[in-house]
BADREN-50560 format. One line per field, with one value per residue (C-alpha): x, y, z; residue in one letter; residue number from 0. Coordinates in steps of 0.5 Angstrom, whole numbers. Each point is the difference from the previous one (the first is absolute). Layout:
u: c(X | ...)
v: c(Y | ...)
w: c(Z | ...)
res: c(A | ...)
n: c(NUM | ...)
END
This chain:
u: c(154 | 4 | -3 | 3 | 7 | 1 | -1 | 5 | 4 | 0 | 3 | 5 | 3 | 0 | 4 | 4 | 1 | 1 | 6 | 4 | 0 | 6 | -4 | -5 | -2 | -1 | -7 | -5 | -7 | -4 | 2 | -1 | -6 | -3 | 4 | -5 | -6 | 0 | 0 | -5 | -4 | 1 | 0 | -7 | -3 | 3 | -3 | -6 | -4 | -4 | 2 | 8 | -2 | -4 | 5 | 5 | -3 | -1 | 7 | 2 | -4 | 2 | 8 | -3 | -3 | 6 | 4 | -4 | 1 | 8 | 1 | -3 | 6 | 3 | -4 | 1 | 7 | 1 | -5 | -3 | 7 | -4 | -7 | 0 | -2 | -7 | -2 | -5 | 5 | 5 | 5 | 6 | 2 | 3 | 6 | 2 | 4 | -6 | -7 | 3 | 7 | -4 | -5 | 5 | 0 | -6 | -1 | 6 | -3 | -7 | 3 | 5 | -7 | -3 | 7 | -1 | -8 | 3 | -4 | 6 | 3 | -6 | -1 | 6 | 0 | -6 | 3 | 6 | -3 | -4 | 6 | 4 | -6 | -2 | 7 | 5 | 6 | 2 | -3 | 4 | 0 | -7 | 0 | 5 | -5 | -6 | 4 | 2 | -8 | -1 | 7 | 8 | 6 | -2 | -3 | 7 | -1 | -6 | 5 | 6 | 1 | 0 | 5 | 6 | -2 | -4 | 2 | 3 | -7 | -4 | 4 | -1 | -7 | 0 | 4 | -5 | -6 | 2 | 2 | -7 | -4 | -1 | -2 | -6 | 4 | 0 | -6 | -2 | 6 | -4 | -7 | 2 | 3 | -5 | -7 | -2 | 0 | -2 | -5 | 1 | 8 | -1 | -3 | 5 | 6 | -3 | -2 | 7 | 3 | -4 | 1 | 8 | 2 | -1 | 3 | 6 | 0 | -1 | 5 | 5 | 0 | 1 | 6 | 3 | -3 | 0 | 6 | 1 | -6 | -2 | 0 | -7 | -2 | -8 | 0 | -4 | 4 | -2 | 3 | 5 | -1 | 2 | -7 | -1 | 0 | -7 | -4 | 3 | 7 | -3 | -1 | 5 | 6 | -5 | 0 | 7 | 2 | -5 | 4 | 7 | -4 | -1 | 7 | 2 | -5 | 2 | 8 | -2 | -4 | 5 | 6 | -2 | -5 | 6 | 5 | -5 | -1 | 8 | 0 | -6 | 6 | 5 | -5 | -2 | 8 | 1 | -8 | 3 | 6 | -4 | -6 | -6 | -7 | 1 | -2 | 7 | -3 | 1 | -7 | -1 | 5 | -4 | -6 | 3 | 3 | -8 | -4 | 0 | -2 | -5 | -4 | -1 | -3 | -7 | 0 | -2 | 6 | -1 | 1 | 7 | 6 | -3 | -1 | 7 | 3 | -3 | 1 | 7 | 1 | -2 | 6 | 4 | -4 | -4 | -8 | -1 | 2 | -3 | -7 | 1 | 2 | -6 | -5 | 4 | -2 | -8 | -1 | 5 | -6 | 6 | -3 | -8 | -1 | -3 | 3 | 7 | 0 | -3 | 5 | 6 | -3 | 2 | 6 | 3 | -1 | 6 | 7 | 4 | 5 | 7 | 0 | -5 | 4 | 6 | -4 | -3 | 7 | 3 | -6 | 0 | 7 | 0 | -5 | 6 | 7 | 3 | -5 | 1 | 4 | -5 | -6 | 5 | 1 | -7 | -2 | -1 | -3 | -5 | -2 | -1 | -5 | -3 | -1 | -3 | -4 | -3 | -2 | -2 | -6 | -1 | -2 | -5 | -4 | 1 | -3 | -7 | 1 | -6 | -5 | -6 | 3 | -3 | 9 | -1 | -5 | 1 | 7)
v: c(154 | 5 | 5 | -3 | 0 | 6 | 3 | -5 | 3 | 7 | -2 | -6 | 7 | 4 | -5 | 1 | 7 | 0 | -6 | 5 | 5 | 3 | 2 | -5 | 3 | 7 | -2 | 7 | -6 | 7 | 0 | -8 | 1 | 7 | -3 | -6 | 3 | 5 | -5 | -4 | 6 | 2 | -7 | -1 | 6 | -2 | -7 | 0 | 6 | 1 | 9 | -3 | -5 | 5 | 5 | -5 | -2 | 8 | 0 | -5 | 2 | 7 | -3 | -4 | 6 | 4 | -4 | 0 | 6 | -1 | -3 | 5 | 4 | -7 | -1 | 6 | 0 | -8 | -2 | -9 | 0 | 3 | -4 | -6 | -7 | 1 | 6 | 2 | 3 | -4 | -3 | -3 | -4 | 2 | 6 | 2 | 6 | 4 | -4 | 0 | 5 | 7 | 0 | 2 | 7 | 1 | -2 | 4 | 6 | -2 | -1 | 7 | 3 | -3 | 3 | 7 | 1 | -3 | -6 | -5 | 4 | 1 | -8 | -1 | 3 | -3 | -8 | 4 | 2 | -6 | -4 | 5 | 0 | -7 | -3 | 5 | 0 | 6 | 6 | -1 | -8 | 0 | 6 | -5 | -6 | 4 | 3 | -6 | -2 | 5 | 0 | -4 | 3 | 8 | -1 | 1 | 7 | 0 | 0 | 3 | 5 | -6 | -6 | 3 | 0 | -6 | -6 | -8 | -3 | 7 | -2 | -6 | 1 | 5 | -5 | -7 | 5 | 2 | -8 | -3 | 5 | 2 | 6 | 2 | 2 | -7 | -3 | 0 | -4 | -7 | 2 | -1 | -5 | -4 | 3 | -3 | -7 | 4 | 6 | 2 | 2 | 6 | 0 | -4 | 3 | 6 | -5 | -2 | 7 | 1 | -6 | 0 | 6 | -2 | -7 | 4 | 4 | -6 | -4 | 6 | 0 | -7 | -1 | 7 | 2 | 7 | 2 | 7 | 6 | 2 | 8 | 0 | -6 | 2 | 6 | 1 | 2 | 3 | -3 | 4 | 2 | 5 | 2 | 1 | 7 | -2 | -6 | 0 | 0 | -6 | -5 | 2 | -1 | -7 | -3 | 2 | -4 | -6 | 0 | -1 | -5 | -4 | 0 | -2 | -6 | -3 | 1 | -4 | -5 | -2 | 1 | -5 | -6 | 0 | -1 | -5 | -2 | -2 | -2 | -6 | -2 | -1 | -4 | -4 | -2 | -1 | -4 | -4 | -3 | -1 | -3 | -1 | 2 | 8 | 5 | 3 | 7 | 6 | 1 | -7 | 1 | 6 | -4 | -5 | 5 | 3 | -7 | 2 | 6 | 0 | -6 | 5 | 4 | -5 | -1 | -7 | -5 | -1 | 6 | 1 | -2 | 4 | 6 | -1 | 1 | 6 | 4 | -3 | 3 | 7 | 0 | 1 | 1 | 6 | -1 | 2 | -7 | -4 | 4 | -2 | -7 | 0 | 2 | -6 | -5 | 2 | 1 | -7 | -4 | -1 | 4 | 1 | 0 | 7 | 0 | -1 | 6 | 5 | -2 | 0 | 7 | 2 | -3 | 3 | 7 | 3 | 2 | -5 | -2 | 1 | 5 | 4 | 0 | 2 | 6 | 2 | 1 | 4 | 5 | 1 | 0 | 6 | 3 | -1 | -2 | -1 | -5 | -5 | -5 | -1 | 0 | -6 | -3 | -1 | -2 | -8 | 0 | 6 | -5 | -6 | 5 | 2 | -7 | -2 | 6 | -1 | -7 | 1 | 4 | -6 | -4 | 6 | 0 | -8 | 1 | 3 | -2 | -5 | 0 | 3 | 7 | 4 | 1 | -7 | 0 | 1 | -6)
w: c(198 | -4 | 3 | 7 | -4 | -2 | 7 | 2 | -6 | 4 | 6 | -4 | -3 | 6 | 3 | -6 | 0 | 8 | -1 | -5 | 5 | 3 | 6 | 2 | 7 | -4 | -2 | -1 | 1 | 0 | -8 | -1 | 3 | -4 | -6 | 0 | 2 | -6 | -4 | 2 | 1 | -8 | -3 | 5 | -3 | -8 | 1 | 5 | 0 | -6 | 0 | 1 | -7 | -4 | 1 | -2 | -6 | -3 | 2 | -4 | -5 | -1 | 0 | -6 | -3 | 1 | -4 | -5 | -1 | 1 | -5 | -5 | -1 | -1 | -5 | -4 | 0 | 0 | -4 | -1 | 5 | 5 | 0 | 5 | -1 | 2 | -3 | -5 | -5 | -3 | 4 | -3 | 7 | 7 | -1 | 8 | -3 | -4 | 4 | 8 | 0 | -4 | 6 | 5 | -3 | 0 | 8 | 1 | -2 | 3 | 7 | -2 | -2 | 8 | 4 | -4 | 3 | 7 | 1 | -1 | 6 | 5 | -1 | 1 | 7 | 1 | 1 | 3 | 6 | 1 | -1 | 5 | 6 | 0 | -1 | 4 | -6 | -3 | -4 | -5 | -2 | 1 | -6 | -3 | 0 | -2 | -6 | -3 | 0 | -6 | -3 | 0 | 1 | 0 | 7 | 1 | -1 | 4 | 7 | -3 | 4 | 7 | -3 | 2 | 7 | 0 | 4 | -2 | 1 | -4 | -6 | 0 | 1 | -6 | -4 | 1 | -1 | -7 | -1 | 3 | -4 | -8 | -4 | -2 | -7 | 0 | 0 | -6 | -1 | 4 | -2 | -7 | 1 | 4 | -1 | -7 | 6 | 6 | -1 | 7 | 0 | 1 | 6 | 4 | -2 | 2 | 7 | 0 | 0 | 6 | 3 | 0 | 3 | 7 | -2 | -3 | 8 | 4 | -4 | 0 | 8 | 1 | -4 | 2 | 7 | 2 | 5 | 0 | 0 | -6 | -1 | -3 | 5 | 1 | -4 | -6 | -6 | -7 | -7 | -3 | -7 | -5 | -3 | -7 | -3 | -4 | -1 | -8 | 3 | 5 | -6 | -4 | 7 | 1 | -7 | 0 | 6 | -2 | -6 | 3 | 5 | -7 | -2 | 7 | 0 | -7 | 2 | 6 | -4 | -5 | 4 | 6 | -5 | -5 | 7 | 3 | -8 | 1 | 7 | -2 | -5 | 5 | 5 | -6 | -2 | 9 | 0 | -7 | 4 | 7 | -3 | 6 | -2 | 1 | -3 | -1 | -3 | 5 | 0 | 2 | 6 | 2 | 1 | 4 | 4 | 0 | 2 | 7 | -1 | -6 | 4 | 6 | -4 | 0 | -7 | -2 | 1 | -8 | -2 | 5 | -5 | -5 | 4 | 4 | -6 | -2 | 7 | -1 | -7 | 3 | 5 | -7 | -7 | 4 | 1 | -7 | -3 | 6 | -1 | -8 | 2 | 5 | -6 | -4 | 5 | 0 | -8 | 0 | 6 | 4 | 5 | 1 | 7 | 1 | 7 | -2 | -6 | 5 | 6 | -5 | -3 | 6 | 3 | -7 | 1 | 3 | -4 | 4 | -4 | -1 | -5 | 4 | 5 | -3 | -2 | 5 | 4 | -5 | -1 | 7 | 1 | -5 | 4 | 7 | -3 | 7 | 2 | -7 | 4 | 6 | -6 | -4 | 7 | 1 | -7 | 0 | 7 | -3 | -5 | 4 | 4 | -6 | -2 | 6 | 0 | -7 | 2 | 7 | -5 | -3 | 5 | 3 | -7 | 1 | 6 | -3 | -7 | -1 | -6 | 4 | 0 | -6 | -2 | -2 | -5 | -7 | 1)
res: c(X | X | X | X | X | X | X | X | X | X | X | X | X | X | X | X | X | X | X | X | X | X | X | X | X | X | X | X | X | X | X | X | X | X | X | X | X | X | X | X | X | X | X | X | X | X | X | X | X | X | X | X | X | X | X | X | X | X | X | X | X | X | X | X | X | X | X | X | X | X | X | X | X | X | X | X | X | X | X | X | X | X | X | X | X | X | X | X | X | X | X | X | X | X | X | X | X | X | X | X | X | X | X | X | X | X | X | X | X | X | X | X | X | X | X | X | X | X | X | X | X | X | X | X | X | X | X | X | X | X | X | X | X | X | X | X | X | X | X | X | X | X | X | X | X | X | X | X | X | X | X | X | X | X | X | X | X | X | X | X | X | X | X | X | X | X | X | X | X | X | X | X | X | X | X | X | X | X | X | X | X | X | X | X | X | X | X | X | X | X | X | X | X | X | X | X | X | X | X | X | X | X | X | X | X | X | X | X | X | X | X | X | X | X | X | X | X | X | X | X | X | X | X | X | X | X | X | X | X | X | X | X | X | X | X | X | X | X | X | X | X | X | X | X | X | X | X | X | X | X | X | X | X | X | X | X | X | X | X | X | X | X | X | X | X | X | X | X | X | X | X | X | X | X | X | X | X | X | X | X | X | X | X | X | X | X | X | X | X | X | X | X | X | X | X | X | X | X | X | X | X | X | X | X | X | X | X | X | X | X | X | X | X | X | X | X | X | X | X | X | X | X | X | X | X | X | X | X | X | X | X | X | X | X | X | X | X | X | X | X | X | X | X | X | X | X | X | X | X | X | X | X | X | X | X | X | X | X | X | X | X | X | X | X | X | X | X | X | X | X | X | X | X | X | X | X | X | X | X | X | X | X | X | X | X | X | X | X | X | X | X | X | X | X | X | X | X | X | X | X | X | X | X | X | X | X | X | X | X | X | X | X | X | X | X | X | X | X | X | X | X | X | X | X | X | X | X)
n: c(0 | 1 | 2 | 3 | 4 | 5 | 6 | 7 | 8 | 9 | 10 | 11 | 12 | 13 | 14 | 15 | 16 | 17 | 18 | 19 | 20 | 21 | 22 | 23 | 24 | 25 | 26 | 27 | 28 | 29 | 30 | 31 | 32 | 33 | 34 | 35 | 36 | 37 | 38 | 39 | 40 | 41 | 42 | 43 | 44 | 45 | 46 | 47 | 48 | 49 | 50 | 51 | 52 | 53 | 54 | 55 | 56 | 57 | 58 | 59 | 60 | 61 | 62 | 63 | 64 | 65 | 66 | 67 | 68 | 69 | 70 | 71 | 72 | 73 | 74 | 75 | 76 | 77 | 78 | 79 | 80 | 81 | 82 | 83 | 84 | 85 | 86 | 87 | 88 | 89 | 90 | 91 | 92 | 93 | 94 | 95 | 96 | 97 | 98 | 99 | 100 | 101 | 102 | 103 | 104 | 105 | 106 | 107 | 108 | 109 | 110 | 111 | 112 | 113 | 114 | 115 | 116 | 117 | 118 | 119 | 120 | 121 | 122 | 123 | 124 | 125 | 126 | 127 | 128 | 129 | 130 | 131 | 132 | 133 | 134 | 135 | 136 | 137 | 138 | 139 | 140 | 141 | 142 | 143 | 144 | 145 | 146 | 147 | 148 | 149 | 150 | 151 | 152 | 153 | 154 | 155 | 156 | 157 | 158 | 159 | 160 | 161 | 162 | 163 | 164 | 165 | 166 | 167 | 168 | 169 | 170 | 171 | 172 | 173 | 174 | 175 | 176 | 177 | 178 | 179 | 180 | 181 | 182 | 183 | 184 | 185 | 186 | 187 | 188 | 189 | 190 | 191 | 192 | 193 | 194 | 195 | 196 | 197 | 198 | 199 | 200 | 201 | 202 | 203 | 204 | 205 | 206 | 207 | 208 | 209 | 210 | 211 | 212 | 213 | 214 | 215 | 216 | 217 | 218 | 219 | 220 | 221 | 222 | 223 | 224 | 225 | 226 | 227 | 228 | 229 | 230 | 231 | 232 | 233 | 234 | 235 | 236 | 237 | 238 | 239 | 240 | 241 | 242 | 243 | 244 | 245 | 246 | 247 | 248 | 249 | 250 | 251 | 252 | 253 | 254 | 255 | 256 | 257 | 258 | 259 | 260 | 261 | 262 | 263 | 264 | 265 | 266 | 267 | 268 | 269 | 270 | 271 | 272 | 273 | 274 | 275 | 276 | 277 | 278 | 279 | 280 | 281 | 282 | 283 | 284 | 285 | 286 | 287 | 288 | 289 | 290 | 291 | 292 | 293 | 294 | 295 | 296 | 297 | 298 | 299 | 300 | 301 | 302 | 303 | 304 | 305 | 306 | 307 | 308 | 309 | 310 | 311 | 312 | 313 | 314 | 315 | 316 | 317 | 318 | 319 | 320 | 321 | 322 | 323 | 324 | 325 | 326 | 327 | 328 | 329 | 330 | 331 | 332 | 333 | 334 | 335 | 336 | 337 | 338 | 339 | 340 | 341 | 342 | 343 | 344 | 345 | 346 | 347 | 348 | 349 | 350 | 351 | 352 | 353 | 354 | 355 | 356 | 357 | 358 | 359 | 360 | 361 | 362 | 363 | 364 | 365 | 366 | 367 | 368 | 369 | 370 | 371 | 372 | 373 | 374 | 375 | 376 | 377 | 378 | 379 | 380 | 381 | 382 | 383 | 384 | 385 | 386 | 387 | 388 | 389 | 390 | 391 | 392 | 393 | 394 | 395 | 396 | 397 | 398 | 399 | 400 | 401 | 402 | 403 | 404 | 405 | 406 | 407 | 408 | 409 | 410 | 411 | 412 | 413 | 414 | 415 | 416 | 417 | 418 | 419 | 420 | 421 | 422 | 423 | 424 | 425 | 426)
END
């Protein structure tokens, strides 16, 4: 029954998609249909096909390790404050700025190290020029949307030489792309967060990313159809970027981004929790003086908000209002705190169902919230200044989209997730 649920779910998020629309007649059903059968066709090989799962399983095994190694460093400079719970070592609890945060470093310079030998980039191109030829949308977005498989903001950079001539609805593609995708710097940040409780995370992160791209694409050009002709339109475009000097300045330029990406991250936290901290004050003092049996806390208003939503996705019904909550909260606090708030709900036993931990794995994975958003138009109007307005215009629709996008790839995992495939052992 939830199987039909979450097939069902992506057609409700279509629609949806399509209502926010400013031209409803201007639908690229081509796109619609390639974007859902690449999907189908990822998640089948993932979940169904023994080499697909075995691959998934040394995948996340070599995620796991990796991050072991991460956290060497980490070690060494923090000391007990960098042991996780868990570990063989002595821990001394949970420490998200020195066990999570130090991580991105080293897969910044990891991922600096893999553009330096070109095999970043000739992936890259790869998913791009699939993305072009089967769902006849520009060279340049299907680089954008391939880019932000692997990094954040700085696919940016990867088709800088194209934004200033690009049209409304590639914008809004490149936008909603960036939103509806996370980095591989940051994963580390959720499998830590979750792998103590579910030992095949890095997996499905990795399945996610995959899974969204085309889901970003789709719900791109629903809410912002193409109406003008795209100057790289069915042409294959190579990613821009300056290349190292050597493999030395690689790592040392890659650590010094991921730091800067910490201090971006943790400006955010503080700033946005202790806002919302301040929020939740103030809905309590209204709450006080309306009465009502309502959680009058902003994350309790988001999930009412996200019932709807959440319910589509094919989790257990019981499960719905906790979860609704936490895909509620990712629009505001960032998916860090919910992906958190996701690993308290199944320490605590509130959530067990292994259906439900997978699904919400992957509708959290993607930077739709407000702060990204704000990010994502500022780095690209750096990049292009006089088109900052239209990339501000199209902010909150672009979020809308990327948040469809991001559960449109939890009802696909909905659609194949069951406790038969080899991804749920161990749960």
């Amino acid at each position: 029954m939830y199987t039909s649920i979450s097939g069902l779910g992506i057609v409700i998020l279509l629609i949806v998609a399509w209502l926010f629309s400013p031209q409803k007649r201007l639908i690229n059903w081509r796109l619609i249909g390639w974007g859902i059968v690449l999907q189908m066709i990822f998640a089948v090989f993932i979940f169904y096909i023994p080499a697909g799962s075995k691959l998934f399983v040394v995948l996340n095994d070599v995620v796991v390790k990796i991050l072991d190694s991460a956290t060497a460093g980490a070690r060494f400079v923090f000391g007990p404050l960098a042991v996780p719970p868990g570990s063989e070592e002595q821990s001394i609890g949970s420490i998200l700025a020195f066990q999570s945060f130090p991580t991105i470093i080293f897969f910044s310079a990891l991922m600096a190290i893999l553009y330096y030998f070109n095999i970043i980039p000739w992936i890259i191109r790869g998913f791009a020029y699939i993305f072009t030829r089967l769902m006849r949308i520009s060279g340049a977005e299907s680089l954008s949307a391939a880019s932000n498989i692997f990094v954040g903001i700085e696919s940016a950079f990867t088709i800088k030489p194209h934004l200033k001539e690009m049209t409304r609805s590639e914008l809004f593609t490149v936008l909603t792309v960036g939103m509806s995708t996370v980095a591989s710097n940051v994963l580390a940040i959720y499998i830590f967060s979750l792998k103590e409780h579910f030992p095949m995370i890095g997996g499905h992160l990795i399945s996610a990313s995959f899974i969204s791209a085309p889901a970003a694409l789709i719900m791109s050009k629903l809410v912002m159809p193409e109406r003008d002709v795209p100057a790289t339109l069915g042409k294959d475009v190579k990613p821009h970027y300056e290349k190292e000097s050597n493999v030395f300045s690689a790592i040392i330029n890659g650590a010094n981004s991921g730091v800067k990406l910490i201090v971006g991250i943790v400006a955010l936290l503080i700033a946005i929790i202790s806002l919302v901290e301040l929020i939740d004050l103030f809905l309590g003092w209204i709450g006080g003086f309306i009465g009502g049996n309502i959680d009058w806390s902003l994350k309790g208003l988001l999930g009412y908000v996200f019932y709807p939503f959440t319910a589509i996705l094919g989790i257990p019904i019981s499960d719905v209002d906790t979860i609704s909550k936490i895909i509620g909260e990712r629009v505001v606090v960032t998916e860090v705190t919910a992906y958190k708030d996701l690993a308290a709900a199944i320490a605590s036993g509130t959530i067990q169902n292994p259906r439900t931990i997978v699904i919400t794995t992957y509708a959290l994975c993607g930077f739709a919230h407000v702060g990204s958003m704000a990010i994502f138009i500022g780095g690209i109007g750096a990049l292009v200044p006089d088109r900052t307005g239209t990339l501000a215009k199209f902010g909150l629709r672009a979020l809308v989209a990327a948040t469809l996008a991001c559960l449109m790839t939890g009802c696909i995992a909905g659609l194949f997730a069951n406790e038969n495939t080899i991804l749920m052992s161990g749960m």
